[in-house]
C-alpha positions, 0 to 999 in steps of 0.5 A: 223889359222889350217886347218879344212878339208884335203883330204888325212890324212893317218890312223895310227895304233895308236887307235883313241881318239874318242870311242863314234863315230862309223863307219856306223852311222851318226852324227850332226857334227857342226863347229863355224859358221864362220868356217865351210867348209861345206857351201853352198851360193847362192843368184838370184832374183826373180819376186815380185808380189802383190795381188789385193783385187780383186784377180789379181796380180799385178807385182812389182819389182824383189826380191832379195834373198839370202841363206846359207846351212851350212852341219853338217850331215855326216856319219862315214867312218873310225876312224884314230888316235887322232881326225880325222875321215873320214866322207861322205858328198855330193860332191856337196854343192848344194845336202846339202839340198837333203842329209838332206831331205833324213835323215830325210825322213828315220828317218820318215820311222823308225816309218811308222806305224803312216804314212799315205799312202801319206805321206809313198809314200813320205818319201820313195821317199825322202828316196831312193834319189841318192846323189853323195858323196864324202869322207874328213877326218876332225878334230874333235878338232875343232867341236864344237857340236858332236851328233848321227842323231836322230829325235830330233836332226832334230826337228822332235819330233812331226812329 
């Protein structure tokens, strides 16, 4: 099996192979699912409850739960030879969500006029969120979707 994600690829001077890709820009970066290096688990349990007809609960059993993060937003930070780029990303996989709420959040800004006070107020918070990040040089032959962050291509066509 190749090796996805390195940390130190050197640049050369040979021209990279990738012309639609731009420095500064974000893009949806998808990898085989069963593949990707940029995932998160994380599984607890949780307290269970139902509902009365009365409207009392009335406690059950601890719930199990489990989740997966899979990162595919990354932002452009250098173009090497052939098909590596350098990318940023969050530095800790706990932040995956975070960092897609904050894109999201400022796509929402590129359109304010349509927002509502609470909603604006919303946005920029989310919008204005610290991350720390971190930088990988990945290898874009083994992506298997590559397109420009956009409305779109968050599912925010109606928002």
């Amino acid at each position: 099996m190749c090796m996805l994600v390195l940390q130190d690829v050197p640049a050369t001077s040979a021209e990279p192979e990738l012309p639609f890709l731009q420095v500064g820009k974000d893009y949806h970066i998808g990898f085989p699912k069963d593949r990707s290096p940029f995932v998160y688990s994380t599984s607890g349990i949780t307290e269970s409850y139902e509902k009365r007809p009365d409207g009392t609960k009335a406690n059950r059993r601890p719930a199990q739960w489990s989740m997966n993060v899979t990162l595919d937003i990354f932002h452009v930070t250098q173009l090497s030879a052939g098909s590596w780029i350098l990318v940023e990303h969050p530095a800790s996989p706990k932040d995956y969500a975070l960092w897609v709420g904050k894109h999201r959040a400022a796509l929402r800004l590129t359109n304010a006029d349509n927002l509502d006070a609470e909603s604006l107020a919303i946005s920029k918070t989310y919008a204005s969120k610290e991350i720390r990040t971190t930088q990988t040089w990945i290898n874009l032959d083994h992506a298997v979707t590559i397109k420009p962050v956009s409305k779109e291509s968050l599912n925010m066509t109606t928002q």
